[in-house]
N, C-alpha and C positions, 0 to 999 in steps of 0.2 A: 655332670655339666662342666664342661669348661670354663678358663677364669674369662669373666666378662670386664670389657674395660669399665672404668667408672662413668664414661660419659651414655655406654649404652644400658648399663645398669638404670638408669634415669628413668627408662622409655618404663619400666615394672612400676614406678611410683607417679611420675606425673601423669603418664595417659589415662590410669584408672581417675587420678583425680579431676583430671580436665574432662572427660567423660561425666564423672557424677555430678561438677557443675552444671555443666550446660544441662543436666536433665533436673539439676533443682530448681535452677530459676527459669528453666523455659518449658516449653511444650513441645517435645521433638515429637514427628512420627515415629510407629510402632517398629520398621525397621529398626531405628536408633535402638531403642530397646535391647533390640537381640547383641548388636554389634556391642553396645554398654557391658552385656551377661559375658560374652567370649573376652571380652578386655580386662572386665573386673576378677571372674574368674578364674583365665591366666593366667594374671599377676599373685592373687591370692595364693594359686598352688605353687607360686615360683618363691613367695614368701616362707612358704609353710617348709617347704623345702628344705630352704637355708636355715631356718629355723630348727627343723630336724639335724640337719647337720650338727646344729651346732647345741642341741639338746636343749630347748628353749621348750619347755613344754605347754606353758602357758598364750605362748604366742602361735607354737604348732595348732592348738585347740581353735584358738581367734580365726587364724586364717582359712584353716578347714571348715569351720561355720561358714566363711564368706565365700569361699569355694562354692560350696552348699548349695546359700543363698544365692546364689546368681549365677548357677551354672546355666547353660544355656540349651541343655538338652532335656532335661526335664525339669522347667520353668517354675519354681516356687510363686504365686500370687500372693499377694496380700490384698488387691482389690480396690486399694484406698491411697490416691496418691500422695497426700499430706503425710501416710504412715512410711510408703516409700522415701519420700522426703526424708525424714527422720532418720529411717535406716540408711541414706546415704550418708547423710552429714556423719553416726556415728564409723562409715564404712572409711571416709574419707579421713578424719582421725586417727581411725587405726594404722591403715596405709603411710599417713604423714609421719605420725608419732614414729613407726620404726625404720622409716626409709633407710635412716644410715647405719641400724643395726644389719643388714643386709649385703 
């Protein structure tokens, strides 16, 4: 990957998080969903990434869970939006907490 500047390095940490807001406190339609999976998942694998580069092995694991969890091709459910809730707010955490290790 090429060096990215710092201001578009940005777009891997806030988009996932402005995404999983707006699905915590509102009620988007099902498209949103999809479009949440391919933005959260991106950034995850673009985490995990640099991560590997940099031989971060406990953060490589984190992010490929989130990969995982939200890939968009073959859709993990959990059924229960309160639990999805949960699992964004710890998704959006992870995402923040390393933004600048990145």
């Amino acid at each position: 990957m090429k060096n990215i500047s710092g201001k578009k390095k940005k777009i891997f940490w806030l988009a996932p998080i402005i995404l999983l807001v707006i699905a915590i406190i509102g009620d988007p339609v099902i498209g949103y969903y999809t479009l949440l999976r391919l933005v959260v998942c991106s950034s995850a694998l673009y985490f995990a990434y640099n991560f590997y580069k940099k031989n971060n092995q406990s953060n490589i694991w984190i992010f490929s869970f989130i990969a995982v969890l939200y890939n968009p091709i073959l859709p993990f459910y959990l059924y229960e939006k309160d639990l999805w809730r949960i699992v964004n707010i710890f998704t959006i955490y992870f995402i923040y907490k390393n933004r600048k290790l990145n």
